[in-house]
C-alpha positions in Angstrom: 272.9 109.1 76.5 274.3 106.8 79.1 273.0 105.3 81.9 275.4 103.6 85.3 274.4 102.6 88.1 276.0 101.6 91.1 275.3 100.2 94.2 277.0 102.4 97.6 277.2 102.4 101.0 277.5 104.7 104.2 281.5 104.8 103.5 280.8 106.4 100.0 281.0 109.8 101.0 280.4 111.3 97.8 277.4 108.8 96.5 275.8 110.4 99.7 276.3 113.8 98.5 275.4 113.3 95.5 271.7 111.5 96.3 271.2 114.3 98.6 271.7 116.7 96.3 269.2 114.7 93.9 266.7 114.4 97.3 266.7 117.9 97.7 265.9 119.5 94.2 263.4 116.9 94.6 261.3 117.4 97.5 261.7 121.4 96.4 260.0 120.7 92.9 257.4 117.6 93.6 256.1 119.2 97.2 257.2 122.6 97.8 255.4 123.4 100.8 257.0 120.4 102.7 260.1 121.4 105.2 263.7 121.3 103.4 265.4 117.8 102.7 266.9 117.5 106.0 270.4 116.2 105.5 270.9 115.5 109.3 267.5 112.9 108.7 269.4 111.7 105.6 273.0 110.8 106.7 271.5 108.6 109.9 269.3 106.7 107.5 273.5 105.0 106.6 274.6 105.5 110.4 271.8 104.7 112.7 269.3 102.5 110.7 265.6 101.6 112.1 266.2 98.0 114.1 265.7 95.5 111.9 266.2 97.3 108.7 268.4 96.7 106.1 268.7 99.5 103.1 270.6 99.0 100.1 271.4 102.0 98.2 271.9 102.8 94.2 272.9 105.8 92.5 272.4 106.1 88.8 274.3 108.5 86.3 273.6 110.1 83.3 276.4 110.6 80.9 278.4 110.5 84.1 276.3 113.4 86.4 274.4 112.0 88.9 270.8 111.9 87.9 268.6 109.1 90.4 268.7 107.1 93.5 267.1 104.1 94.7 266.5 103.6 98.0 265.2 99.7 99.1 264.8 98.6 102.8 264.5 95.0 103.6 263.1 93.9 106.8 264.6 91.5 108.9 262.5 91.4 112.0 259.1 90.6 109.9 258.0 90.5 106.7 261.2 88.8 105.0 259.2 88.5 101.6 258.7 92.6 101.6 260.6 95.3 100.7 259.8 99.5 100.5 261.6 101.5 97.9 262.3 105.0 97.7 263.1 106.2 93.6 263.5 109.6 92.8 264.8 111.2 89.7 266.4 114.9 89.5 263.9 116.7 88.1 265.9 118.3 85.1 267.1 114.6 84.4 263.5 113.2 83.7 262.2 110.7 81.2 265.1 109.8 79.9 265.2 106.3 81.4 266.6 107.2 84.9 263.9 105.8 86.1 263.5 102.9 84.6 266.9 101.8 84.7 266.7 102.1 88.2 263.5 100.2 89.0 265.0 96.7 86.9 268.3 97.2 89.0 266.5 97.3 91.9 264.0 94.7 91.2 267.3 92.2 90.5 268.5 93.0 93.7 265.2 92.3 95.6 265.1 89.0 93.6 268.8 88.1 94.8 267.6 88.7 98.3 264.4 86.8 98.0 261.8 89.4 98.3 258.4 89.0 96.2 256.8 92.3 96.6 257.8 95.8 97.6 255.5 99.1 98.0 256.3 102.9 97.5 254.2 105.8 97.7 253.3 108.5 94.9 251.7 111.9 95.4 249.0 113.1 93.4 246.6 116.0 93.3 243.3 116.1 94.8 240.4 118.0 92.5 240.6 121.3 94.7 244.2 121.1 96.0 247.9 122.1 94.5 249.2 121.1 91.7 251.4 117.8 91.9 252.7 115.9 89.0 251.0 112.7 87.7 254.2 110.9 87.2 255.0 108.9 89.8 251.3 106.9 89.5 251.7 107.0 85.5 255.5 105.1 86.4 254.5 102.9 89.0 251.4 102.3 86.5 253.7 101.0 83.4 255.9 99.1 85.5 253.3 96.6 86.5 252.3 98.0 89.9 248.7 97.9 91.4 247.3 100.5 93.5 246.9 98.9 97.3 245.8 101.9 99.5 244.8 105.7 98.7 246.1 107.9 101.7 245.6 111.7 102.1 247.4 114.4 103.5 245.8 116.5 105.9 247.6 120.2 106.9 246.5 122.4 110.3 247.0 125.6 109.8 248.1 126.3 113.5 247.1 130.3 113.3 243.8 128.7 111.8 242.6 126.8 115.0 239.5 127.0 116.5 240.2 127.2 120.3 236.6 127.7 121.1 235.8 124.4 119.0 238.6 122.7 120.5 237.5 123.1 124.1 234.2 122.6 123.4 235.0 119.4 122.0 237.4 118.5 124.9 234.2 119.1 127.0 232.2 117.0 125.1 234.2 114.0 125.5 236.2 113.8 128.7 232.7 112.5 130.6 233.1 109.7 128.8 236.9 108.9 129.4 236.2 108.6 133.5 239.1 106.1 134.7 241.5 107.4 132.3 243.6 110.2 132.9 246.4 111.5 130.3 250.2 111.4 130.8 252.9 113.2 128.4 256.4 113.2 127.7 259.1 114.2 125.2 261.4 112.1 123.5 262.6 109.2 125.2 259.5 106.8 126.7 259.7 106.8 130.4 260.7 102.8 131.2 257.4 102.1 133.2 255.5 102.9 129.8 257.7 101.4 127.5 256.2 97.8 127.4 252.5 99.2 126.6 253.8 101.7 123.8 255.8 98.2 122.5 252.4 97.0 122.6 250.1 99.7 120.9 252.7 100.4 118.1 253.1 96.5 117.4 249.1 97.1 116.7 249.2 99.3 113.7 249.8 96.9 110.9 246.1 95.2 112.6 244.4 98.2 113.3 244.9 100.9 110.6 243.3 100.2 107.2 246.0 98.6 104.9 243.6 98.0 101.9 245.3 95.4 99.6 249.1 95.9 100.9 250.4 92.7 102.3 252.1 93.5 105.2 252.3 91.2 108.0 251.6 93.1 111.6 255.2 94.0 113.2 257.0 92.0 116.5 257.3 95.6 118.4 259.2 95.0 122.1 260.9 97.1 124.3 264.0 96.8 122.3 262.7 97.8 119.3 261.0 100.8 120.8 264.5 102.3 121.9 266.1 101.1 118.5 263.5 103.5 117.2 264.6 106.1 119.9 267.7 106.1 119.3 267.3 106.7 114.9 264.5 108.9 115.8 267.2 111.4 117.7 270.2 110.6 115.6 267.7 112.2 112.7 266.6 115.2 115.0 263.5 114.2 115.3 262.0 116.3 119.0 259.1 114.3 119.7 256.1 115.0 121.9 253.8 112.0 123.2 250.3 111.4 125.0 248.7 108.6 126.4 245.7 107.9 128.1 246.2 106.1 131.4 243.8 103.5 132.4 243.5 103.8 135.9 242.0 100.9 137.0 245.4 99.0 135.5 248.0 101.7 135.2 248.2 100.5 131.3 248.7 103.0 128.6 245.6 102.4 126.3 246.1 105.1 123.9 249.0 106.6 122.0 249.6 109.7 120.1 253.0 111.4 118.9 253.9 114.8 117.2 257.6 115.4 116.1 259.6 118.3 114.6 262.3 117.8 112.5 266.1 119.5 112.4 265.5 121.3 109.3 262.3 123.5 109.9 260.8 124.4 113.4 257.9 126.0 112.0 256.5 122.1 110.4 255.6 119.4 112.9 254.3 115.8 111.8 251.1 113.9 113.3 252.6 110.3 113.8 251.2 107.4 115.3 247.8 107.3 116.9 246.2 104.3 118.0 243.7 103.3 121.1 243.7 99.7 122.2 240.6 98.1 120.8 239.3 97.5 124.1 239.2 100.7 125.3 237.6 101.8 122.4 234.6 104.1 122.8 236.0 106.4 125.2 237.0 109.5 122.8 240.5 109.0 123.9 241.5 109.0 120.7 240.1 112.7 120.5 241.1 113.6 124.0 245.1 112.5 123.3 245.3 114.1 120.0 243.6 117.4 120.9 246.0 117.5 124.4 248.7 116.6 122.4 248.2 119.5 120.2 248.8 121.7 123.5 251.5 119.9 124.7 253.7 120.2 120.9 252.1 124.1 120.9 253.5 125.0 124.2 257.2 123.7 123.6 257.5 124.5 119.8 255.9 128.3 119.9 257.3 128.7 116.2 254.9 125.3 114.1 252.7 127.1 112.1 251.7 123.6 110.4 251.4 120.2 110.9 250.9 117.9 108.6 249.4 114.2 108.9 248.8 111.4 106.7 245.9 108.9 106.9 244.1 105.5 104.4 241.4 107.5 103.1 239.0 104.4 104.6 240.2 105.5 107.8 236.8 107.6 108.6 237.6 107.1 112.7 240.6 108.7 112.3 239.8 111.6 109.7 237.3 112.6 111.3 239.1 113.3 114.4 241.2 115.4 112.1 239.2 117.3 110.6 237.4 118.3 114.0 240.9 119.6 114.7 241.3 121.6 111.8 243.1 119.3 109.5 242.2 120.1 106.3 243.1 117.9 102.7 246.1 118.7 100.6 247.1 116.1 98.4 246.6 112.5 97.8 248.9 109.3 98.1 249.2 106.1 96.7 250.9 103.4 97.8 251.5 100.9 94.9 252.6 97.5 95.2 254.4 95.2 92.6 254.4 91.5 92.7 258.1 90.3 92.4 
């Protein structure tokens, strides 16, 4: 057998293809109740990159068919000494050294552009949930890697939802959010919020538990909020937000978002939700998500699930979750490796 690689860019029309044809046979075997690869998500990660992201692509070939990708994106905002990677191997071209192949390519090239660490994620199964395969933590395992935070998957089932719970809850809480009132909108942030989203979304590298992943907190303005806009809908990502209005200063204290992607209308994401430590103590964290929920529900009439990922240290946040009917599916580990 022999192994190629090469490294392509967003002119290589047919590298394209071929990793998205790799993407897709893998995302149906390793989590088959996740929404299609969506190639409209895929092409604009070469056309309309994150701000401040630099990817560099590799596609490796076995006896000549196209068997792997590597996928590395290199910060150039923050964070210059990090790097995220993205390997995945057709699944009827496993262990035979795809893989491997790959990963020393791509830890040359992070070497030539001065990185000294870089994270990815592996799936695993819980003890009562789905199968998943055990490979990508065995891989990341023998290459060196250490394990820096366990996440879980949660999944609402919407047909599942407790409405009675739900208000009930809402009840509960909203005496003790007096002086802040909610505010929504879909897709693009109104300009008289998008200074205070800047600022709540800069938080999430301070606030969220990051266990032993060293990753500096992100410089988030208002440019790099409509940089994010603008990749967000060249992917066909419809997004739904909710924040909680402090009425005393007209700030947006809290922040939650819900999206949809292009290539299934029936599976939303849970994004971003995070309350500005000083208004903490409020339940607006419960208030926007639960509101939120309403607001996706009534414009998307076809989710039936939405799916949300969380540090499993995050007790705050799961909680909240599983008030709303989130309920575990897998786990995921995201594994660092010195450089």
């Amino acid at each position: 057998m022999s192994i190629t690689i090469a490294s392509f860019d967003g002119a290589d029309r047919a590298s394209i293809d071929a990793a998205y044809r790799i993407g897709s046979a893998a995302n149906g075997v390793d989590l088959p109740d996740f929404p299609p690869f969506c190639r409209r998500r895929f092409e604009a990660l070469f056309h309309t990159p994150m701000p401040g992201d630099r990817s560099l692509w590799a596609l490796a070939r076995l006896d000549g068919v196209p068997a792997g990708y590597l996928q590395l994106d290199l910060p150039q905002l923050d964070n210059p000494d990090n790097a995220t990677a993205d390997l995945t191997v057709h699944p009827e071209l496993r262990r035979r050294g795809v893989g491997r192949a790959l990963h020393e390519y791509g830890v040359r090239l992070l070497r030539e552009h001065g990185r000294k660490r870089v994270v990815a994620m592996a799936v695993s199964a819980l003890p009562d949930g789905p199968d998943r395969s055990g490979a990508g933590d065995a891989f990341a395992a023998a290459i060196g890697a250490q394990p820096a935070l366990a996440e879980v998957r949660r999944r609402l089932d919407v047909a599942k939802i407790d409405r009675v719970a739900l208000r009930a809850a809402l009840a509960e809480a909203r005496p003790h959010a007096e002086g802040y009132h909610s505010v929504c909108w879909q897709g693009t942030t109104p300009p008289e919020y998008v200074a205070d989203i800047a600022y709540l979304d800069g938080r999430l590298m301070m606030d969220a538990p990051m266990g032993d992943v060293q990753w500096e907190p992100e410089q988030v303005d208002a440019e790099r909020i409509r940089g994010n806009e603008r990749a967000l809908d060249a992917r066909g990502r419809r997004r739904y937000h909710l924040g909680m209005r402090h009425e005393a200063t007209g700030r947006i204290v809290a922040w939650t978002l819900l999206d949809v992607g292009a290539s299934a209308d029936w599976h939303a994401f849970q994004q971003i939700t995070i309350v500005d430590p000083a208004h903490r103590g409020h339940r607006l964290g419960l208030i926007a998500k639960a509101e939120n929920l309403h607001h996706l529900l009534t414009h998307e009439p076809a989710v039936q699930v939405i799916d949300t990922f969380n540090a499993a240290s995050n007790s705050y946040m799961v909680a909240i979750n599983e008030r709303l009917g989130f309920r575990p599916v897998d786990a995921w580990t995201d594994w660092q490796l010195a450089l």
